[in-house]
C-alpha positions as CSV (number, residue, x, y, z in Angstrom):
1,X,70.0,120.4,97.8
2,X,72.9,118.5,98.9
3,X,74.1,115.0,98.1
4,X,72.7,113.5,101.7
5,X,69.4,115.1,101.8
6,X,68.8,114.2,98.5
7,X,69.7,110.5,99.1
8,X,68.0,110.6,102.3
9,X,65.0,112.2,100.7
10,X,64.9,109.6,97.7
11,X,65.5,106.5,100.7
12,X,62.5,107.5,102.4
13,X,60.4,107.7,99.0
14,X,61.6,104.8,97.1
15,X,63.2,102.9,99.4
16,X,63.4,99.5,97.3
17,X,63.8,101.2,94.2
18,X,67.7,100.6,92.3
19,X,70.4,103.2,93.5
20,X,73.1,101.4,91.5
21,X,73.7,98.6,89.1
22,X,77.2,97.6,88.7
23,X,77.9,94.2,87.6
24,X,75.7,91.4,89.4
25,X,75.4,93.7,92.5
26,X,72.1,95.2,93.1
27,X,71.9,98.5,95.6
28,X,68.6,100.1,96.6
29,X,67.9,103.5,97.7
30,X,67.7,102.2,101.3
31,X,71.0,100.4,101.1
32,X,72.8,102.9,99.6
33,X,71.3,105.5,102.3
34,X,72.6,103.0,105.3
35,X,76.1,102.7,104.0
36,X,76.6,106.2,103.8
37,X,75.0,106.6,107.4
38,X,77.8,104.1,108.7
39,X,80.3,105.7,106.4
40,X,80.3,109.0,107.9
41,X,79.7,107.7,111.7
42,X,83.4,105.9,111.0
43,X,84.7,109.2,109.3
44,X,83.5,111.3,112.4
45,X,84.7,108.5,114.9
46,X,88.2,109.5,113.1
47,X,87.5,112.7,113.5
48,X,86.2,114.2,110.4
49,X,84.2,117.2,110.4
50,X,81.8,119.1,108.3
51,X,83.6,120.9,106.3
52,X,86.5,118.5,105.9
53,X,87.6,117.3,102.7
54,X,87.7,113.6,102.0
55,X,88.8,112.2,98.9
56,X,88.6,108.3,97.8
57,X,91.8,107.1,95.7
58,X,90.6,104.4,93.7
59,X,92.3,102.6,90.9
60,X,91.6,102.9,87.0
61,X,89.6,100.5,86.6
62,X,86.5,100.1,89.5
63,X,86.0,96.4,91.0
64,X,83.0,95.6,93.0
65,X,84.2,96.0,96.2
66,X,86.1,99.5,95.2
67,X,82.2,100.6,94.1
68,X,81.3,99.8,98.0
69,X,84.3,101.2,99.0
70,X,83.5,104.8,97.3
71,X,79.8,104.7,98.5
72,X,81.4,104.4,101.9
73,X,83.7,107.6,101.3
């Protein structure tokens, strides 16, 4: 199973349940399901593809909105 379905399939069993705790921030299943939903409408708006290859550059050292920022990726 692939990283979507799997999220997607998790979302829609435990949708309240914690995805990821990082600092103060809180994401549930269902949060972490949406944001990847928007992210890859914007990627294929830009004209990403299945099959393309996207790859996040992030710093050494992850702040909070770089963690968002991946999720989005």
């Amino acid at each position: 199973m692939v990283l979507p379905a799997l999220l997607a399939r998790r979302a829609a069993e435990t949708p309240d349940r914690p995805f990821l705790l990082f600092a103060d921030a809180t994401w549930t299943f269902a949060q972490a399901a949406a944001e990847a939903w928007s992210a890859a409408r914007a990627l294929r708006h830009l004209g990403v593809r299945e099959g393309d290859h996207v790859v996040p550059l992030l710093n050494r050292y992850i702040a909070d909105d770089e963690v968002e920022a991946l999720f989005r990726a």
